[in-house]
N, C-alpha and C positions, 0 to 999 in steps of 0.2 A: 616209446622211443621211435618206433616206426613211422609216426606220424611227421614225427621232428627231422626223422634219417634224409642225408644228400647224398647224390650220389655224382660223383666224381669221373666221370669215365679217362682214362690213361688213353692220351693218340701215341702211346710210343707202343699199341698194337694195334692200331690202325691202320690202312691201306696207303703209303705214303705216296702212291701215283695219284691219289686223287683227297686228299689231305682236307682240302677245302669243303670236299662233298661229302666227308667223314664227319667232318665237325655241324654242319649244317643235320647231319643225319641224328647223332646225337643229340643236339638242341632237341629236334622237331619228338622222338623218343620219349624227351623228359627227364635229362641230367638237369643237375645244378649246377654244377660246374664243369668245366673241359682242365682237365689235370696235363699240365706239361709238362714232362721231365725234361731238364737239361745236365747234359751231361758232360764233362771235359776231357775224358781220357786220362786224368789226372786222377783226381779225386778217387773217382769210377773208373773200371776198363769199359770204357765206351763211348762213342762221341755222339749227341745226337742235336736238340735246334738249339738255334742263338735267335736274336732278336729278330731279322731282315723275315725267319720263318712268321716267325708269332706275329710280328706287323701285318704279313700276307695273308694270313688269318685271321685277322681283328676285326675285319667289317661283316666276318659269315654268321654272326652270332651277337646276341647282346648279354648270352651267358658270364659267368665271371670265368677270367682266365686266372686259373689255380699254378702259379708255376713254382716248381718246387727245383729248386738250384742246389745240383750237387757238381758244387765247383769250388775251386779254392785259389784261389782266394774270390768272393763272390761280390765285396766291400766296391771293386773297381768297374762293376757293370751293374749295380743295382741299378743307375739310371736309365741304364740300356734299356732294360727288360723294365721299366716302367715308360720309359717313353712308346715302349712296343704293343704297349695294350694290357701290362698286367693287372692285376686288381687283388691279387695276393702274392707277398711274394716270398718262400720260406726258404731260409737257408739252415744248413746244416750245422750243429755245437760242436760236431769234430774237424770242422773246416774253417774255424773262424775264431782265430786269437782274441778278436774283439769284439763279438755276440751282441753286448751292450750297445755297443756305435753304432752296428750293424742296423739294429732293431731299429736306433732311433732316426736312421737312416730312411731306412723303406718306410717307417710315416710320414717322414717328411716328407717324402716323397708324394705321400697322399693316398697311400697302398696300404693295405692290412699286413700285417707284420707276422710271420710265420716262423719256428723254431721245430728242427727235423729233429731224431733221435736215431742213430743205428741200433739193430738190437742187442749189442753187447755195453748199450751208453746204459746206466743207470739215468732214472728220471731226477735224482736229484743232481745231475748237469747242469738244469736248465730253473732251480729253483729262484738264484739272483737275479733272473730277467721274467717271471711267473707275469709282473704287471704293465710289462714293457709289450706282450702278445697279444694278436689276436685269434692266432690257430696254434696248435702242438700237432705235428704229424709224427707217428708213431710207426714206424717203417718195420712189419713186420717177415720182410725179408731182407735179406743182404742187400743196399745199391746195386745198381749198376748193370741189372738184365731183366726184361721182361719176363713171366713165365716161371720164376722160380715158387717153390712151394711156400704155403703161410708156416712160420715159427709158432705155434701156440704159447711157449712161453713168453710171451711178448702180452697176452691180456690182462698177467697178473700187473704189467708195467701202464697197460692202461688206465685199471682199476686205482691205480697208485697215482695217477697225474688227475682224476676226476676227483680225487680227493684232497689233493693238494689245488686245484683250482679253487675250491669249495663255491663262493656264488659269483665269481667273477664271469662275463662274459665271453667268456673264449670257449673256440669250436675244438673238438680232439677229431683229430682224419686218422684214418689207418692205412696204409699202403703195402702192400704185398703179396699176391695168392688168394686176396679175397673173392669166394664167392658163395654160392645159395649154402651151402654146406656149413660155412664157419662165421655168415655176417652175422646173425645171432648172439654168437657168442661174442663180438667186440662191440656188439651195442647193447648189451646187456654190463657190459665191463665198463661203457661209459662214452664211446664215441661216439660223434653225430653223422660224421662224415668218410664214408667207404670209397678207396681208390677202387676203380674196377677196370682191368685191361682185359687180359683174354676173356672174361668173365660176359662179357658187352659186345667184343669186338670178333669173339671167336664163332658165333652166327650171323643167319642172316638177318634176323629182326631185331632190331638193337632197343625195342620198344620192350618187348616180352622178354629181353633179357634183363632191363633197368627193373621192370614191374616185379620179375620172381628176385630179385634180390630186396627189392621193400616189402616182400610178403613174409620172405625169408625169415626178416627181422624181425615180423611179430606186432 
């Protein structure tokens, strides 16, 4: 699994004075993706980028821009955040009366199709759109702040969505409190792709932080 593992670094614990020199630092380190949280104050208690951010950071990287929308309704800005550089764009089952549109929305769009889970959604939410994805993020903490602890019981809901994928092509991300301590155990349970905030962004070498979490793994 280690070999296969992405690793996703979160800029919503990055240095926001210098945002551009963050993302450019993570590329050069060895992410896969730059993980965007947006957030509406709605949804979430918190507000953090919209699109005009994500555009001003689109030419520091040819990384893919991982943006994960917890906003509600998210149906009337998909194009936003596709015209702003995304390249994945996942929204949330508890935020979106019509999941299904949504989905086939963000293809149209020409973007890979992402479906979130809170940890209190059971996985079978998201089983009538299973063919409609191209990622499940698996939010193993609450929305809506960086820094809070990983939920463990959330791997047995990983385990459960790797099996109901069965050979289909879709990536499982995990989001929450991950780091060298518990990546193990969520790519052992079946995901490819680890969010990692304080995990990456809370030293100074964002190289030797990316590396002991793919070692981690195994």
């Amino acid at each position: 699994m280690a070999d296969a593992l992405k690793i996703s670094p979160s800029i919503l614990s990055a240095d926001f004075s210098k945002l551009g020199d963050e993302v450019r630092a993570i590329d050069e380190a060895g992410c896969d993706y730059v993980h965007i949280d947006v957030m509406d104050g709605h949804f979430v208690p918190n507000l953090t980028f919209g699109p005009p951010v994500i555009r001003n950071i689109r030419p520091v990287t040819e990384k893919g821009f991982d943006v994960h929308l917890m906003i509600n309704p998210a149906q009337p800005h998909l194009s936003d955040y596709a015209e702003a550089g995304a390249d994945i764009i996942t929204v949330h089952v508890e935020a979106d009366a019509d999941l299904d549109r949504s989905l086939q929305m963000i293809r149209g769009l020409g973007k890979k199709a992402g479906v979130s889970l809170n940890p209190s959604t059971p996985e079978t939410a998201i089983e009538h759109v299973i063919d409609k994805v191209d990622l499940i993020l698996v939010m193993t903490v609450n929305p809506g702040f960086s820094g809070q602890s990983f939920i463990a019981s959330q791997v047995e809901k990983i385990r459960c969505i790797k099996a109901m994928i069965g050979d289909r092509p879709i990536e499982i991300e995990v989001d929450g409190g991950i780091n060298a301590d518990n990546v193990k155990m969520v790519t052992e349970a079946g995901a490819n792709v680890v969010v990692a905030g304080n995990a990456v962004f809370s030293g100074d070498d964002y190289a030797a932080a990316i590396g002991a979490l793919r070692d981690a793994a195994g």
